[in-house]
C-alpha positions as CSV (number, residue, x, y, z in Angstrom):
1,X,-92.2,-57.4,83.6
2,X,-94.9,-55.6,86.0
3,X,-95.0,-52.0,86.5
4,X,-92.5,-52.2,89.6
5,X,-89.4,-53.3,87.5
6,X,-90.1,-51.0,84.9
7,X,-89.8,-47.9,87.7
8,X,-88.1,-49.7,90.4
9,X,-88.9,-47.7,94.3
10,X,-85.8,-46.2,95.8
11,X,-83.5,-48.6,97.3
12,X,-80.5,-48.3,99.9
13,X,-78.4,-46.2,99.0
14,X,-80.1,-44.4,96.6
15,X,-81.1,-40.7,97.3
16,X,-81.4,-37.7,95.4
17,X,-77.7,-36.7,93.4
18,X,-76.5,-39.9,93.7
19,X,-76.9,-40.5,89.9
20,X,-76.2,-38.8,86.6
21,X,-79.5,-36.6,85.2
22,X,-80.6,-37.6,81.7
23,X,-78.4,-35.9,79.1
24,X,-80.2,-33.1,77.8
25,X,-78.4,-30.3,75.4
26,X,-76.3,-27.7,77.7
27,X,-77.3,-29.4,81.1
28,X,-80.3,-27.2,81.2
29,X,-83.1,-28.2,83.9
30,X,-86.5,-27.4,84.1
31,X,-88.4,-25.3,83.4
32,X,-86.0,-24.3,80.6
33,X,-85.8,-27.9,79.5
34,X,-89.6,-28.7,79.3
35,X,-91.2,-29.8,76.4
36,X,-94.1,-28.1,77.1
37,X,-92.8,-24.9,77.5
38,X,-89.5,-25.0,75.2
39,X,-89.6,-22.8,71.9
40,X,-86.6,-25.0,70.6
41,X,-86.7,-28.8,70.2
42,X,-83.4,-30.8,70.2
43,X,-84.1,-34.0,68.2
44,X,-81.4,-36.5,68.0
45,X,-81.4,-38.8,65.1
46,X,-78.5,-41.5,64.9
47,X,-78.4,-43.4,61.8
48,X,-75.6,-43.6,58.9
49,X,-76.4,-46.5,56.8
50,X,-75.9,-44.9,53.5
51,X,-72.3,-43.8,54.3
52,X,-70.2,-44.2,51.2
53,X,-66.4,-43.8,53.1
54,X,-66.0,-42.9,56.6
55,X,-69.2,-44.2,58.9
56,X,-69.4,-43.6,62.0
57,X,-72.2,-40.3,62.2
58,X,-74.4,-42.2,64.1
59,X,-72.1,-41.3,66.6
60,X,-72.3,-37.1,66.1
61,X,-75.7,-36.7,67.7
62,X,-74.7,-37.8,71.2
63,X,-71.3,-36.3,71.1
64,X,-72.3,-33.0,70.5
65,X,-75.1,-33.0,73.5
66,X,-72.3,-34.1,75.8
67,X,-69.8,-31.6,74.5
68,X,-72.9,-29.0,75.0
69,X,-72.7,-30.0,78.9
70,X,-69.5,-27.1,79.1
71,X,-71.3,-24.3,77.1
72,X,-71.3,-21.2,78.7
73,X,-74.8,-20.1,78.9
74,X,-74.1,-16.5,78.5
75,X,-73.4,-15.7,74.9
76,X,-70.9,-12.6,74.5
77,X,-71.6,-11.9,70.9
78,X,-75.1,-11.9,70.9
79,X,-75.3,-10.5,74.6
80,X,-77.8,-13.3,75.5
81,X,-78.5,-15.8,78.1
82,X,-80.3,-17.8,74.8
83,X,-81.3,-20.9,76.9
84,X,-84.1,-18.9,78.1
85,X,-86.3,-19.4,75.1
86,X,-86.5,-22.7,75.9
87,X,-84.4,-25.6,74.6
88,X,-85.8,-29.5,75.1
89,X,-83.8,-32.5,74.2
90,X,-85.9,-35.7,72.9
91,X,-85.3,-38.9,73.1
92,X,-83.0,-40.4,70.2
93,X,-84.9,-41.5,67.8
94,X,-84.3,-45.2,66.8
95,X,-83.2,-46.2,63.8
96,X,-84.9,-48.3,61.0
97,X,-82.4,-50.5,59.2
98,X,-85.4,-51.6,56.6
99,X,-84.1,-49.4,53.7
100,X,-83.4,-45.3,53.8
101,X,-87.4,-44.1,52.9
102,X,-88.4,-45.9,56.1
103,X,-86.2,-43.7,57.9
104,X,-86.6,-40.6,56.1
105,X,-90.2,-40.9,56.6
106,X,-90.0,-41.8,60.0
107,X,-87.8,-38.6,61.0
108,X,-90.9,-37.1,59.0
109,X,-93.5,-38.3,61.2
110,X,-91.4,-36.7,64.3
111,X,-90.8,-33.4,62.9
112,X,-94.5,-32.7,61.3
113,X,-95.2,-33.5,64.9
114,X,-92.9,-31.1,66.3
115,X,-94.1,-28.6,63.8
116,X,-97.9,-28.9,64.8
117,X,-97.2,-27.9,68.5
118,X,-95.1,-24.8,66.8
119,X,-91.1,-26.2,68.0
120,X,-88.1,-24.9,65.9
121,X,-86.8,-28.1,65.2
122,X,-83.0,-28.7,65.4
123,X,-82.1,-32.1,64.1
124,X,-79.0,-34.0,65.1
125,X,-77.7,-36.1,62.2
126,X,-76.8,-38.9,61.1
127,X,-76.4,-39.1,57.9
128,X,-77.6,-36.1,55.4
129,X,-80.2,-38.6,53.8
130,X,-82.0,-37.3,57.0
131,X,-82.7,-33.7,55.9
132,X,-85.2,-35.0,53.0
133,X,-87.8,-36.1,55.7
134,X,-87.5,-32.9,57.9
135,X,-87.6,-30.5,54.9
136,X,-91.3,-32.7,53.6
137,X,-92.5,-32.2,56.7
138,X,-91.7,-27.8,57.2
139,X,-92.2,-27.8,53.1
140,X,-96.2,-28.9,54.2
141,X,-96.1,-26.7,56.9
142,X,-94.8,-23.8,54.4
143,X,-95.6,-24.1,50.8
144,X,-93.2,-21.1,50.0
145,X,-90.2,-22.8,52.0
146,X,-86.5,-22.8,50.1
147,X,-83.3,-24.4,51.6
148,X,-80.3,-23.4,52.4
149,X,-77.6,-25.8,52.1
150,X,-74.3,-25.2,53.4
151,X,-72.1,-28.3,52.4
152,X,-68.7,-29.1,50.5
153,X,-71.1,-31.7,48.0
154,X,-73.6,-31.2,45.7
155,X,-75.3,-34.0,46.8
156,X,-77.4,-33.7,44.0
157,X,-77.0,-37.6,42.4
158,X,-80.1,-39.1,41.4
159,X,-79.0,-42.0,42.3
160,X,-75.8,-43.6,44.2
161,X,-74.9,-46.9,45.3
162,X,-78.3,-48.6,44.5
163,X,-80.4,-46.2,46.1
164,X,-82.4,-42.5,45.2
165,X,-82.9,-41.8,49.0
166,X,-79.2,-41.8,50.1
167,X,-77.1,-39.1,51.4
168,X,-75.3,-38.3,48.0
169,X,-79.0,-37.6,46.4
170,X,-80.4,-35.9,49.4
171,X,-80.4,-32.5,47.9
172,X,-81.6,-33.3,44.5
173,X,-84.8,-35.1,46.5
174,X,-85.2,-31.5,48.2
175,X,-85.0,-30.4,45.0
176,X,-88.4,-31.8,43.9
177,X,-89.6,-30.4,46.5
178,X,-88.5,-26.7,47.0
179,X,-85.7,-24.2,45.4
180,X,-82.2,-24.7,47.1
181,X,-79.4,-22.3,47.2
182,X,-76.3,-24.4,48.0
183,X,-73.1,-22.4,49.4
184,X,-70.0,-23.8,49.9
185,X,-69.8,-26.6,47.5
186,X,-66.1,-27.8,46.5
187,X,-66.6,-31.1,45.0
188,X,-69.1,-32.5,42.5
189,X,-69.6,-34.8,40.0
190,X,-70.0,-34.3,36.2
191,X,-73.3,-35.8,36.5
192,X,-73.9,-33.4,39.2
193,X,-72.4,-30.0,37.0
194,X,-75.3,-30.8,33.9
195,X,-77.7,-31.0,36.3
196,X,-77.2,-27.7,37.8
197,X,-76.5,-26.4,33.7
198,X,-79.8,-27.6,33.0
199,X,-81.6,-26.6,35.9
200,X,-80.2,-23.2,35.7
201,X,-78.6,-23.2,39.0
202,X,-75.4,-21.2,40.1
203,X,-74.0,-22.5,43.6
204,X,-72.2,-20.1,45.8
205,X,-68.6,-22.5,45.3
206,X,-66.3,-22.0,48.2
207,X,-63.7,-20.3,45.6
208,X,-65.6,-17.3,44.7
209,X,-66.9,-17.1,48.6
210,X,-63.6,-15.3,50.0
211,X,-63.2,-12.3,47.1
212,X,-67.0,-11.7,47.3
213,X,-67.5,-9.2,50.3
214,X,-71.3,-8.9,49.0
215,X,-72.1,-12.5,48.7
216,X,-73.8,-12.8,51.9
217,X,-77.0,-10.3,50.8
218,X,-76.7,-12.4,47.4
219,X,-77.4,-15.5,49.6
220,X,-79.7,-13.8,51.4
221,X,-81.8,-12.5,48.3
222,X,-81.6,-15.8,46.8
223,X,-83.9,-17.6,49.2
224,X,-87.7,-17.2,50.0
225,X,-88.9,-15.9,53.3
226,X,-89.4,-19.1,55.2
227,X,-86.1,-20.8,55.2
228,X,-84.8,-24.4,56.3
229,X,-81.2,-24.6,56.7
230,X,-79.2,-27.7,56.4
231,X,-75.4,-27.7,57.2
232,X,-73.4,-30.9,56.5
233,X,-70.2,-29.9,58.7
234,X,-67.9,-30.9,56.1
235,X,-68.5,-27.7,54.6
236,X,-66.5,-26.5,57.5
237,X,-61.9,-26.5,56.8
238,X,-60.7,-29.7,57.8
239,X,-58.1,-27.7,59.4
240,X,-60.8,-27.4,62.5
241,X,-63.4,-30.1,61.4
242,X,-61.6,-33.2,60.6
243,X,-64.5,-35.0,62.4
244,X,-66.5,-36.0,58.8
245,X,-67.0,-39.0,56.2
246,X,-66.1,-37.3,53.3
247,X,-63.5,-34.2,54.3
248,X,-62.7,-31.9,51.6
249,X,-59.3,-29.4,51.9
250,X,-60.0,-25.7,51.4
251,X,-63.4,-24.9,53.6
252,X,-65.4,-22.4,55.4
253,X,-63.8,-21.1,58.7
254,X,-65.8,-20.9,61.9
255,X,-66.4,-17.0,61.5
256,X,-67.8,-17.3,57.8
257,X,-70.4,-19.8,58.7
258,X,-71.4,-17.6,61.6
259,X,-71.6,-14.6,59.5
260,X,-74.0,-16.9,56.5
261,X,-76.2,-17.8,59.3
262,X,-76.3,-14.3,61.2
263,X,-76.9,-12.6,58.1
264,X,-80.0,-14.9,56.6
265,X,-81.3,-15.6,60.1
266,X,-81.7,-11.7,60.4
267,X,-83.2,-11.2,56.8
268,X,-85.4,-14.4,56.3
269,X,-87.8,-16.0,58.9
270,X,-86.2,-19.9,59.6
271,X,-88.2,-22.1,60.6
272,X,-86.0,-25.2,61.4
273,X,-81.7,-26.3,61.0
274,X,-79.9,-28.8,60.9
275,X,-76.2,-30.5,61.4
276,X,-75.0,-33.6,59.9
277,X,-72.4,-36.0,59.1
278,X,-70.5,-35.7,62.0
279,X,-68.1,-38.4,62.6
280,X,-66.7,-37.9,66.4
281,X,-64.2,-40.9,65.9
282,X,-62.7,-39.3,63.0
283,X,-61.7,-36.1,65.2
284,X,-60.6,-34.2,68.4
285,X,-63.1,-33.6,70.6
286,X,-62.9,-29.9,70.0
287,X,-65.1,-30.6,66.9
288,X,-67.9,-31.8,69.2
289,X,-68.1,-28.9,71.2
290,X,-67.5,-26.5,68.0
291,X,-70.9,-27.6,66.9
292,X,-72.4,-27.6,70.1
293,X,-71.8,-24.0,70.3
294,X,-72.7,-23.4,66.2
295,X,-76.0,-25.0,67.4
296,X,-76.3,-22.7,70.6
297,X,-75.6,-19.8,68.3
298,X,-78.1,-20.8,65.4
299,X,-80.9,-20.9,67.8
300,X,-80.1,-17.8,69.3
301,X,-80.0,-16.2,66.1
302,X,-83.3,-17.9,64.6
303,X,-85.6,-18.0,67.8
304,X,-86.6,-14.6,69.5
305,X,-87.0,-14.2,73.2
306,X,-90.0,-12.8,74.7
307,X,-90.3,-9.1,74.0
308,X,-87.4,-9.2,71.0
């Protein structure tokens, strides 16, 4: 194929409009959609194939950037037009079906790239397995880093279904790595509860979350001063996020996950987020655009505008 058919020359009946733009997160258009110039780097990242029940958050990546086409621009509780700092959508990313390291390493590659030209990375899961090669590549870039995991798992299995590197084990990976404070957690394993005994660490469960009106300093104070925050959205109520693998009754409502993320995101510097699991077949398609705006928000929140 020569260099014509790659970038064919306009034909009849093509002229400017007459097609769809590339889907890029809220519709933006340059120059607030430049890679160069963008503070904020959307990077999509479609691969599940560690999925122990309900696959399909390959999937979640593109349906939240095409519910994010309907965002308002103009955020009312933050009083900000936020897409001004600068928001770039990549490419997805294309999956390696050779074994889970392969892909974790290769998300790893990306985001120590991203890093180097200074982005705030927000990675589009996919499966959770994911985090692990973003958080090695910001835990280089910041020795002192700890993560904040909002999830209804553990995830902290050294080892499930035949593998160390899949999305049940994600965060006891990180763990070798970096502290973790984990908020929101619901379900676990026995295997799971020694490991926090003898690691001496004390989740904030999602039962002692709603009678705990100071527990968002405690979060706050239980994390370092660079912070990477990784949100599997089953940590949300199924009540308004059905759209997951592994739902779990009794979760976080919209307004307390704002208020986690508010509240460290003004008290610790983070340098990069995360959303994963999203199944969009499993759910409305409310859900989609729920996290499109929880993604709006988070970067508004974590990435300053000139002057602020």
């Amino acid at each position: 194929m020569n260099e014509r058919d790659c970038h064919p020359e306009p034909f009849a009946g093509w002229h400017e409009g007459t097609f769809l733009p590339h889907q890029v997160f809220a519709g933006l258009e340059a120059p607030y959609s430049n890679l160069q110039q963008a503070k904020t780097v959307i990077l999509p990242v479609p691969y599940d194939s560690t999925s122990e029940w309900r696959s399909g958050s390959r999937h979640g990546p593109q349906a939240i950037i095409d519910a994010s086409q309907y965002l308002e621009l103009y955020d009312l509780e933050l009083d900000r037009q936020i897409y001004k700092v600068g928001i770039s959508t990549l490419p997805q990313v294309e999956p390696l079906l050779s074994s889970p390291q392969d892909m974790i390493d290769r998300v790893y590659t990306v985001v120590k790239g991203l890093i180097q030209k200074e982005k705030f990375v927000l990675l589009l899961g996919g499966e959770h397995s994911l985090s692990l090669g973003a958080v090695r590549a910001f835990n280089e870039a910041f020795p002192a880093l700890s993560v904040l995991q909002l999830d209804a798992h553990a995830d902290l299995r050294n080892e499930y279904l035949g593998t160390k590197y899949g999305q049940a084990c994600v965060m006891r990976r990180i763990f070798e790595l970096c502290p973790i404070s984990q908020v929101g957690v619901r379900s676990l394993s026995w295997e799971e509860k020694q490991f926090l005994r003898q690691n001496k660490l004390t989740p904030f469960y999602m039962s002692g979350l709603a009678s705990n009106t100071d527990s968002i300093d405690q979060i706050a104070d239980s994390l370092t001063e660079d912070v990477y925050v990784t949100l599997d959205v089953d940590v949300l109520d199924p009540s308004i996020m059905p759209a997951v693998g592994t739902p779990e009754p009794d979760g976080m409502s919209w307004r307390q996950v704002l208020d986690i993320i508010e509240g460290v995101a003004l008290h610790k510097h983070v340098v990069g987020f995360d959303l994963m699991e999203f199944c969009p077949q499993e759910g409305p398609g409310s859900c989609a655009f729920l996290l499109a705006k929880l993604a709006y928000r988070f970067i508004g929140c974590a990435v300053p505008q000139e002057g602020q």
